[in-house]
C-alpha positions as CSV (number, residue, x, y, z in Angstrom):
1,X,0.0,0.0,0.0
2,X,1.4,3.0,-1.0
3,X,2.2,5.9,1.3
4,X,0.0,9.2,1.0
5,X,2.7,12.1,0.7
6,X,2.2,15.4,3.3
7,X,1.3,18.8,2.4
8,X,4.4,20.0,2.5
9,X,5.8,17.4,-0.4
10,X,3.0,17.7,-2.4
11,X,3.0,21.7,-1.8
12,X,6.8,22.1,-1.8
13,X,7.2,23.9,-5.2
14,X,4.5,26.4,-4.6
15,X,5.4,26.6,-0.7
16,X,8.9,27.4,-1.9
17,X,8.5,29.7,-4.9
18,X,6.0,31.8,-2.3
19,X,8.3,32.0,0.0
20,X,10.9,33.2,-2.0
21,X,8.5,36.0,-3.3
22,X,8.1,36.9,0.0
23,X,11.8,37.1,0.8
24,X,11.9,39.8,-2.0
25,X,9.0,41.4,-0.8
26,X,10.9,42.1,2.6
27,X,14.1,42.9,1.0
28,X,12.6,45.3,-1.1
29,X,10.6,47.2,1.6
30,X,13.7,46.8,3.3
31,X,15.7,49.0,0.5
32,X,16.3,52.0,-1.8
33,X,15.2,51.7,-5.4
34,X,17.9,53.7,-6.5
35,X,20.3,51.5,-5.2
36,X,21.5,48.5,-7.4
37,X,20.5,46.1,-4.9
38,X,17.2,47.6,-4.2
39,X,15.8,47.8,-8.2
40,X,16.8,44.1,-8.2
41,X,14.6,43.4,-5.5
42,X,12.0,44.8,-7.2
43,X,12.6,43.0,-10.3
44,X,13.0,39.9,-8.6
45,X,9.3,40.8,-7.3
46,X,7.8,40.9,-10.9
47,X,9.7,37.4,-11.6
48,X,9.0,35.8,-8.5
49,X,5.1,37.2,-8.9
50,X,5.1,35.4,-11.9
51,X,6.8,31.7,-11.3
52,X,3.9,32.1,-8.4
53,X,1.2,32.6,-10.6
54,X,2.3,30.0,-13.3
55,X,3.1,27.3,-10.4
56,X,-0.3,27.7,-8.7
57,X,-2.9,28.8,-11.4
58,X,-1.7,25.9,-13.9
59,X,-1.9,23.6,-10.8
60,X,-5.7,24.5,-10.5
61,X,-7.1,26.0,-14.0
62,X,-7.1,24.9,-17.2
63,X,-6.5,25.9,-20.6
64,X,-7.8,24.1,-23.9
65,X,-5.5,23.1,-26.3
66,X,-2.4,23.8,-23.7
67,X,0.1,20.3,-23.5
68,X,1.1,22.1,-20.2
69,X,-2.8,22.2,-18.3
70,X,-4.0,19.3,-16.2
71,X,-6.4,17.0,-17.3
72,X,-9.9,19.2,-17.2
73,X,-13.0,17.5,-15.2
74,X,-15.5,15.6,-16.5
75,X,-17.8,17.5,-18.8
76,X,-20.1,20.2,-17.5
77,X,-22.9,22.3,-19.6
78,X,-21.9,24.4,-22.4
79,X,-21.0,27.6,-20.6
80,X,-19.5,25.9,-17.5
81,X,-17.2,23.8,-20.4
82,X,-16.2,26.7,-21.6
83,X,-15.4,28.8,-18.4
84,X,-13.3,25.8,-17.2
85,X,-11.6,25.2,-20.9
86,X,-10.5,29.5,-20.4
87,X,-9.9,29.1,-16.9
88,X,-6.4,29.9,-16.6
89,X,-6.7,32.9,-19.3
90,X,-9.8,34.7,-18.2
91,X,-7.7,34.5,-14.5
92,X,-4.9,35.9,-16.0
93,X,-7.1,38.8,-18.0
94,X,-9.1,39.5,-14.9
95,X,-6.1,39.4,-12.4
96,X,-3.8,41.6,-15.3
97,X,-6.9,44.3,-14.9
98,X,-6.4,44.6,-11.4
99,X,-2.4,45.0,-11.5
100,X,-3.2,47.4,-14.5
101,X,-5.7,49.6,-12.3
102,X,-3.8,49.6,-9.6
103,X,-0.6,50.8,-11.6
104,X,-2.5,53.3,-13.1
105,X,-3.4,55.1,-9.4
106,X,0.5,54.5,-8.8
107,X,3.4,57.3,-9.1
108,X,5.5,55.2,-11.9
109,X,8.2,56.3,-10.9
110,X,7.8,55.8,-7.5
111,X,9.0,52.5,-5.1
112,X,6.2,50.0,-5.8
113,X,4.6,52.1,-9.0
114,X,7.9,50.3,-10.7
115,X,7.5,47.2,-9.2
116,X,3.8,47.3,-10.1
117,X,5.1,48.0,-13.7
118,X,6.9,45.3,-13.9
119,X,3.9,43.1,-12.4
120,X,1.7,44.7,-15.2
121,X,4.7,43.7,-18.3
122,X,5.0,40.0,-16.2
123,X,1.3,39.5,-16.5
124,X,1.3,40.1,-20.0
125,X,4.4,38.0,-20.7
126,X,2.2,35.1,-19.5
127,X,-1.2,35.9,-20.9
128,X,0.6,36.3,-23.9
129,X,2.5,32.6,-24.0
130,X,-0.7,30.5,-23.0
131,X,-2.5,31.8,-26.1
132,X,0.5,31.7,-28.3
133,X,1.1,28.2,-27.1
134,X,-2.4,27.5,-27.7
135,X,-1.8,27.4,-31.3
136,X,2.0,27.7,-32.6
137,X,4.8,25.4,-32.1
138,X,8.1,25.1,-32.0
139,X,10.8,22.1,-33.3
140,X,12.1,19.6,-30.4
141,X,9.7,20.8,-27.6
142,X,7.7,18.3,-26.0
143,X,5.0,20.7,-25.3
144,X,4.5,22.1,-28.9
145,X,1.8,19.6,-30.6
């Protein structure tokens, strides 16, 4: 009989890619943007913001025609099939709104307006991959179909 793994080994990627987002987070509030170390920081923020987002969301939501999505639930009605087929793209186009609203209240050039900036350019890195990967492909990669 086979073993049931813990939270913490079946969460440890998320557990530790959060963490590390939160160590920047510190740092960062921690720091001077116009120091070298500090702009890092709040690059590493934008990054870190997004290996979070592409660990969790593509643990939970799904995307049609991805190679990269988990197996989607058993079928549903017509408009609850199609929510869950867009899942992980209408998250990442509501979510991207927010950061976009919220940058657009910000000082740009201020501490987290540029952080926030970057959030908002990381976002649409994303969005932008799962619907190019939706359709194109690319020699020698096991996720292109």
């Amino acid at each position: 009989m086979s073993r049931r793994r813990s939270f913490l080994s079946r969460h440890s990627l998320s557990i530790a890619a959060i963490s590390i987002l939160l160590l920047w987070i510190v740092l960062y509030s921690l720091s001077s943007p116009q120091t070298h170390l500090g702009s890092f920081f709040g690059n590493a923020i934008a990054d870190w913001s997004g290996v979070v987002v592409t660990v969790v969301a593509t643990k939970y939501l799904y995307e049609k025609g991805s190679e990269e999505s988990r197996k989607p639930p058993p079928m549903l009605g017509p408009h609850r099939e199609w929510l869950r087929d867009h899942s992980l793209s209408l998250f990442l186009l509501a979510s991207g709104i927010g950061w976009i609203a919220l940058y657009m209240v910000l000082d740009s050039e201020a501490k987290w307006g540029q952080v926030v900036g970057n959030i908002v350019s990381e976002w649409t890195q994303i969005f932008g991959l799962v619907l190019l990967t939706k359709k194109l492909t690319e020699p020698h990669s096991k996720e292109s179909k």
